[in-house]
N, C-alpha and C positions, 0 to 999 in steps of 0.2 A: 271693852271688846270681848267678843265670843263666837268661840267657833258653832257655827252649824253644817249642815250638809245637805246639798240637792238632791230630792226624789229625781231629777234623774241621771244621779248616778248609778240610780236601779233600775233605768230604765224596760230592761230587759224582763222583768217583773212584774208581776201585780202589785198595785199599791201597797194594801196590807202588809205582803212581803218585804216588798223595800222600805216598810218605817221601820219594818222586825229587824232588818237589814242595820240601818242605820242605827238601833237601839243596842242591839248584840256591839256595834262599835264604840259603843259607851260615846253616844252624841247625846246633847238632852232638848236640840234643838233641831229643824230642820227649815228648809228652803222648800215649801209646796208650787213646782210648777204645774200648772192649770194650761195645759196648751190644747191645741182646737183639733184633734187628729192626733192625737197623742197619744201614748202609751197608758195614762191615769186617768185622772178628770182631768176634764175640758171644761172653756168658761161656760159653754154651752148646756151643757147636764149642770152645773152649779148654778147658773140661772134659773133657768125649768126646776130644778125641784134642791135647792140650798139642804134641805133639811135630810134628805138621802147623802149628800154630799159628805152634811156633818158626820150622821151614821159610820160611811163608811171609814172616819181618820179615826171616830172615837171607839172602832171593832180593832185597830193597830194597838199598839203598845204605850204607855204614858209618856209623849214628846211632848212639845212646846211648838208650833209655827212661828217662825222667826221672820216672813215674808211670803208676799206672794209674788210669782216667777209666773208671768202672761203673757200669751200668744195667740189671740185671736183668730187670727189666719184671715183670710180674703174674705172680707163682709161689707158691705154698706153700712156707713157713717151711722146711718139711724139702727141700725141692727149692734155696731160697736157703742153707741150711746147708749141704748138699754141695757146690755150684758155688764158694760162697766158699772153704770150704777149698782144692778144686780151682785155684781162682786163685789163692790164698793161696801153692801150691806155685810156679806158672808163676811169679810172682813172685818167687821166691826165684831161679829159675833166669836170669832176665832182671836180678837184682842192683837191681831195683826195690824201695823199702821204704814209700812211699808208696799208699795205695789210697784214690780217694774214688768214695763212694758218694752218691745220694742221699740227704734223709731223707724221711719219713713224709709224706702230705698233708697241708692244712693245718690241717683239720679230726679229725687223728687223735690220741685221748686223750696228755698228753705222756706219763704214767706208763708207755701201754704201749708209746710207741718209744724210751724209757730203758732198757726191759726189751730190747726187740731189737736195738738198738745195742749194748748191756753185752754180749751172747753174741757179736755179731759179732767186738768189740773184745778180748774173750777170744780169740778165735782168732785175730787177724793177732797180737794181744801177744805168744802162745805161738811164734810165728811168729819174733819180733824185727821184727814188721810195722807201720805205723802205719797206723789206720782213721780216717776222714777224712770227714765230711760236706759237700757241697757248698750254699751260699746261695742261694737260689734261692725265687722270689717267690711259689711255689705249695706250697712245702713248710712245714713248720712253722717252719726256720730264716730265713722270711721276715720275721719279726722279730729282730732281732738280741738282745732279751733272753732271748728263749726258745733262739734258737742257743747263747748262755751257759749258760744252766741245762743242755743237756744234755752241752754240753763238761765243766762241773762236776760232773755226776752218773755220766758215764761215765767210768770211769778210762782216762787213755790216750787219750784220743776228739779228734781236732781237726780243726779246719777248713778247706775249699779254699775259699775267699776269691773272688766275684764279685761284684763292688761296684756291677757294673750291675742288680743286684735289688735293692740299697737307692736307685737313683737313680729308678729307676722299677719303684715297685710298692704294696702296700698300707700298708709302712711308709717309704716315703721323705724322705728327710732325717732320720730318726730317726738320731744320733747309733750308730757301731757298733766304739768305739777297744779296748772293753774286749775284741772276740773279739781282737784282734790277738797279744796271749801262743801263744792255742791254735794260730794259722795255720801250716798245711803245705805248702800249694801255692797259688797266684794262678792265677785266670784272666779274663785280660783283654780289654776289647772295650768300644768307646766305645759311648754310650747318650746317648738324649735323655730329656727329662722326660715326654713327650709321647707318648700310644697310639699306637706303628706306629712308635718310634724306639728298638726295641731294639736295635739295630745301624745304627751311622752310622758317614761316613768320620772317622777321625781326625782330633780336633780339634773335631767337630761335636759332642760329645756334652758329658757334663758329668761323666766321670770325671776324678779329680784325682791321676793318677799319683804326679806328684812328694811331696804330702801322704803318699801312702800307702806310697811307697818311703822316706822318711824315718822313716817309724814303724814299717816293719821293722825298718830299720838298730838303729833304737832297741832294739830288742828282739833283736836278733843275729842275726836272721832271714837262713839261706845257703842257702835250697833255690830252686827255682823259680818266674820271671814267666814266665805261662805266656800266648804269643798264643793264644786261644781265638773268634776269629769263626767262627760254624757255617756251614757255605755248604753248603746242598743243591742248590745251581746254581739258586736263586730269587733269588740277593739282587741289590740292584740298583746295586753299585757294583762295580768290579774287586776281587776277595776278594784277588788276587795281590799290588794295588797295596795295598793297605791292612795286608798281613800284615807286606810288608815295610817299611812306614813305621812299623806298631805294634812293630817289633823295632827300627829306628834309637833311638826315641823309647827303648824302655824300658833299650836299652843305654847310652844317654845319660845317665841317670838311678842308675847304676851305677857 
């Protein structure tokens, strides 16, 4: 295992900045999220022209891409089909094998986001890619039995692992050991129980690292803990101080 960290815990930032960012924190890794309306690149300019895309990581400082972190936003099926493969390629070139995606809302039939996860999963497979669904309190993987059902149903399908949407969300404290087989990538960031404590300083919240870096191991788990605190330059603690107290802690744990 090894630590990296999310661009957008620089969100606040221009790219360049936040690798510089993450570099000066002595990381050698990072978590590239590509969201559609976002703060950096988008799948959308990484499609249309890969090779400016490249440019722009390789003008930052010598990191490593340890993953891609994707969010499409509201497209049609055939518009997310091309863009993914598109990325699917950038990825290859970037030596990244990892892709997570959102899933489905939470209210969306499961039959038909096993149907559109299986075509995505088809293509990063064909790839030698792995397609990755992210946990998250508004998606349908908001329950963790339903996040199993679709790891199970999708071949190849696993999971990037946010433990702060089972600490605080609609199924909280629901018991979640059994996704840990599928998991591809973590992302971490402390959390309260409490509406308006999805992001607290470390220590404050009530993720249980150590528990959960133990049941990796179990499982032989050697990809990345990923720092993921989102800072839109809203939050109300030092995002700098907390990034790098959240990489002491999880290298400690290691």
């Amino acid at each position: 295992m090894f630590v990296s960290c999310s661009t957008l815990c620089f969100a606040d930032r221009p790219l360049e900045a936040a690798l510089r960012q993450i570099a000066e924190l002595e990381f050698n890794k990072f978590d590239l999220a590509l969201v559609e309306g976002g703060p950096h690149l988008s799948p959308s300019e990484v499609a249309t022209d890969p090779d400016a895309a490249l440019h722009q990581l390789r003008r930052g400082p010598s990191l490593s891409p340890s993953a891609l972190d994707l969010d499409f936003g509201s497209v049609d099926t055939e518009t997310l089909q091309k863009r993914f493969e598109a990325i699917c390629r950038f990825s290859k070139l970037l030596t990244v094998a990892v892709l997570t995606i959102p899933a489905a809302p939470i209210d969306t039939p499961l039959e038909r986001e096993i149907e559109r996860l299986s075509e995505l999963a088809r293509v990063a497979n064909r790839e030698g890619l792995v397609l990755s669904v992210r946990t998250h309190r508004e998606t349908l993987t908001s329950d963790p039995s339903v996040a199993l059902t679709l790891c199970q149903s999708v071949p190849g399908l696993g999971i990037t692992l946010d433990p702060s949407h089972y600490v605080l969300g609609p199924h909280a404290g629901k018991n979640y050991d059994d996704l840990f087989p599928y998991v591809q990538n973590l992302h971490f960031r402390d959390t309260g129980k409490n509406p308006g404590e999805e992001q607290v300083r470390v220590g404050q919240g009530k993720v249980d690292y150590a528990r959960i870096v133990t049941i990796l191991e179990r499982h032989g788990y050697n990809r990345s803990l990923t720092v993921a605190l989102i800072n839109h330059g809203t939050c109300s603690f030092d995002v700098e101080v907390e990034v790098r107290k959240m990489k002491l802690l999880l290298e400690s744990l290691i």
